[in-house]
N, C-alpha and C positions, 0 to 999 in steps of 0.2 A: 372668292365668295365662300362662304360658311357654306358647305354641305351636310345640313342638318339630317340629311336621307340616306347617308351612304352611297351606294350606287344602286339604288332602288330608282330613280327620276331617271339617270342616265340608262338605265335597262328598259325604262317602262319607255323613255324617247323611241329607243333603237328599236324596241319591238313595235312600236307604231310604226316608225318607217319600212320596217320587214314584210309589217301586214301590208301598209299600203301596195309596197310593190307587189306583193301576192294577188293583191283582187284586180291590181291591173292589167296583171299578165292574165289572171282569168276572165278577166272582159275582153280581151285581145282574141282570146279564141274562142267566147262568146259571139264576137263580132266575125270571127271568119270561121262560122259553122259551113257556110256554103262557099268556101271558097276551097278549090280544086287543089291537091297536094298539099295544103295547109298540115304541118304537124302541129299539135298542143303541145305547150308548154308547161311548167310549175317553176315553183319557187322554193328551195330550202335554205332555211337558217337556223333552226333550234341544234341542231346537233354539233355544228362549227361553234355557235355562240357559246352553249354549253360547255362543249370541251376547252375552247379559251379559256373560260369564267375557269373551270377546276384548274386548267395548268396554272393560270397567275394566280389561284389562291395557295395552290402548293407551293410556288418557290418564293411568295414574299409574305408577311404577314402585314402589310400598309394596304389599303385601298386604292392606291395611286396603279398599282400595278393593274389590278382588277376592274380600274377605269380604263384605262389604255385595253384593256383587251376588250372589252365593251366596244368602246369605240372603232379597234381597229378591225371587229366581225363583221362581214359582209354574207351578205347575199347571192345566191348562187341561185340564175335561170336553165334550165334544163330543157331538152327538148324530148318529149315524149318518142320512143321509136319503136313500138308495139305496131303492130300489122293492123291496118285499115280493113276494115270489115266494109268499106264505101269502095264502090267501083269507084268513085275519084281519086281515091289515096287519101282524102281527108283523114284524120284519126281522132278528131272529137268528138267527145263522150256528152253531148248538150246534157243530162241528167246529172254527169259527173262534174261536169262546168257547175252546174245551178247549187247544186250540193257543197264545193265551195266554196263560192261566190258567198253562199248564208253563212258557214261556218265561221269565213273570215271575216267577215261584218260582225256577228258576234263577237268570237276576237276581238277584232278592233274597237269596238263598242265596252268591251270589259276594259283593256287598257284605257281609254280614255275615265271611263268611272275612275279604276282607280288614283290614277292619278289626278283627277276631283277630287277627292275623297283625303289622296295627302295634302293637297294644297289648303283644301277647307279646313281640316286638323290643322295646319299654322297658322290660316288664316285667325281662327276662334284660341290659338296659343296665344298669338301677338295681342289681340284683344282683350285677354286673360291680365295680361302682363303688366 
């Protein structure tokens, strides 16, 4: 298929997939605020993805390589291990939950625009044409 976008569609996928799994690991411990030794969790992926994206831009100058490293970033779950201030051991932050819960919906909600946003510009291309 003609990849009229570079690896702009293929980034904009993966970081929707990234965010998804970030808001569900924060509803996870949204959902076991009261649950007894529960540790919170997170999500990182900007810094792995990142660092992929610059090594395959530095050792080939094709897209192909910088698709492949798109593809091959994953996501990394963590377990929170900061000292519970709950006599249960719980160590969720319900404020710190809600706080990214919105962030990443934001998030998420930009990548989806944009990637409206490219498809509609082809859309109104191919209609041009």
């Amino acid at each position: 298929m003609l990849n009229l976008y570079g690896n702009g569609v293929n980034l904009t996928e993966r970081t929707l997939d990234y965010l998804w799994g970030r808001q569900n690991v924060t509803i996870n411990n949204i959902a076991n605020v009261d649950t007894p030794g529960f540790k919170s969790k997170y999500v990182t992926f900007e810094n792995f993805l990142a660092k992929n994206i610059r090594s395959a831009q530095l050792q080939s100058a094709t897209g192909k390589s910088v698709e492949r490293a798109i593809k091959s970033s994953y996501a990394t779950v963590h377990t929170t291990t900061n000292e519970s201030t709950r006599l249960d051991g719980n160590n969720v932050d319900m404020d710190q939950e809600q706080i990214e819960l919105v962030k990443t919906t934001y998030e998420y909600q930009m990548m989806v625009q944009s990637i409206n946003n490219d498809f509609s510009r082809l859309n109104e291309s191919v209609k041009t044409f």
